[in-house]
N, C-alpha and C positions, 0 to 999 in steps of 0.2 A: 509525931506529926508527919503528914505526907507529903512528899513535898511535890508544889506545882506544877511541875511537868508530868507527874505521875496521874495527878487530879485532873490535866487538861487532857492525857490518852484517856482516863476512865470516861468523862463527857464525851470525848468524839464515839467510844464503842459504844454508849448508851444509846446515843443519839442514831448511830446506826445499825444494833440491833433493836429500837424502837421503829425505824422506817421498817425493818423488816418483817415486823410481828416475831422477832426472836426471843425467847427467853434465857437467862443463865442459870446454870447451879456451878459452884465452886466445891473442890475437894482439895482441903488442904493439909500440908503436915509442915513440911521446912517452912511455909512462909507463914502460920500460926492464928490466919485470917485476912492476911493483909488485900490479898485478892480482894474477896466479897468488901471489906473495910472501904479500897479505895474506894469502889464501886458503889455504896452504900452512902459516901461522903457526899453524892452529889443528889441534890433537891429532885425530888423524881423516881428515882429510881426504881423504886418497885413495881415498875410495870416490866420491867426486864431481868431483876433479881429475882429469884425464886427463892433460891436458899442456897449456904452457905453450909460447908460442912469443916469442920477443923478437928481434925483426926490426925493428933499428934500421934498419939500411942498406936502401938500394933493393935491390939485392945479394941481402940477403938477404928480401926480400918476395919477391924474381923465386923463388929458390932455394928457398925452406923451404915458402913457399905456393901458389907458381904464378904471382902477380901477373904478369902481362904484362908486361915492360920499356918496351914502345912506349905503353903505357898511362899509366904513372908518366911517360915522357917529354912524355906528351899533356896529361894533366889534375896530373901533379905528386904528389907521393907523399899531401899532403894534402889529400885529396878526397873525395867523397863515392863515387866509383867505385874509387877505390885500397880505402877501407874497407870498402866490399861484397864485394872479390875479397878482401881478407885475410880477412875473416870466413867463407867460400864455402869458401875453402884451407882455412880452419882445422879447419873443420868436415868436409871432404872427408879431412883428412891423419890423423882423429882416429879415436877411436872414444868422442865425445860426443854428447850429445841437443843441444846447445845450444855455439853459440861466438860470443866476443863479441871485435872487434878496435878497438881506437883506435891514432888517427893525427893529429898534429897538432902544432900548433908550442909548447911550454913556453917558451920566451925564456931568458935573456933579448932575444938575437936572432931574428934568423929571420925575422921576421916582414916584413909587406906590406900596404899596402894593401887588397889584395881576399884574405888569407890574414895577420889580425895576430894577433899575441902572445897565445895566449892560446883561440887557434881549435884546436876536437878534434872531429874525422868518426869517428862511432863507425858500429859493422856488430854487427847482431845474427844471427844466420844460425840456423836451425831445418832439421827434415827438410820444413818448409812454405815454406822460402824464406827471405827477408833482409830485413829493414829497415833503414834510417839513419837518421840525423840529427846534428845539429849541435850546439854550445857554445861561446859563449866564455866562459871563466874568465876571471875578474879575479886581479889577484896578482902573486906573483913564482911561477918557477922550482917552486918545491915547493908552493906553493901549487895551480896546473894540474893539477899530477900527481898531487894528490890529490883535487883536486875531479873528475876521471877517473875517478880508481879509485869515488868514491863513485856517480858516475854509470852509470859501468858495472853495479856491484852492481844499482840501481836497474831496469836493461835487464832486467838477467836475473832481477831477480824477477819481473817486472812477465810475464815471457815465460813463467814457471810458474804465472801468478797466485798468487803470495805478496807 
């Protein structure tokens, strides 16, 4: 279940990429859908939703968005270059104004040294290009993957200026 405050960001970004004529597409891996999910939760929505992509596997990053294999082989699925090309596919495979992808390791395992627990490469992608950047979340498991989803939201307001 999602809880409240997650569902009242999801409604206010709706609501402001609806004034805007914006659309979304979501590309997801660590958060497993939860994105499009919350977003989806609210009465409405698909006038803003496009579609949602949930590309756990490397498998399907290569398949659904194009990600390069030799790529994910190179710098590893959680990177700041894997999350650029998710967001790039997302955006390319959609027909949204705006698409936002994370990738990253929720734990409880997984994690590394230079890649630990807790670490999320997000991709903003627009008709103007891509941004990235980085997180780590503190927490367990469902903690990440909500502190994601709320950072996400955060991207794509920030990319409407809402």
């Amino acid at each position: 279940m999602l809880a409240d405050e997650v569902l009242i960001q999801a409604e206010a970004l709706l609501s402001a990429c609806r004034a805007k004529g914006v659309r979304i597409a979501t590309a997801e891996s660590c958060t497993g859908g939860l994105i499009a999910a919350a977003l989806t939760a609210i009465a409405g929505s698909s006038d803003v939703v496009d579609r949602g992509f949930v590309t756990y596997s490397n498998a399907a990053k290569s398949e659904l968005l194009g990600v390069d294999p030799a790529l994910i082989a190179r710098v590893g699925a959680v990177s700041e270059e894997v999350a650029r090309a998710m967001a790039e596919g997302a955006l390319a495979r959609s027909r949204a104004e705006l698409a936002v992808a994370v990738t990253g390791v929720a734990g409880p395992g997984g994690g590394s040294a230079a890649k630990p627990v807790g670490l999320v490469w997000f991709g903003l992608a627009t008709p103007n290009g891509v941004s990235t950047g980085s997180m780590i979340f503190p927490g367990d498991r469902t903690a990440v993957r909500a502190a994601t989803v709320v950072h996400a939201f955060g991207l794509l307001r920030g990319a409407i200026g809402a």
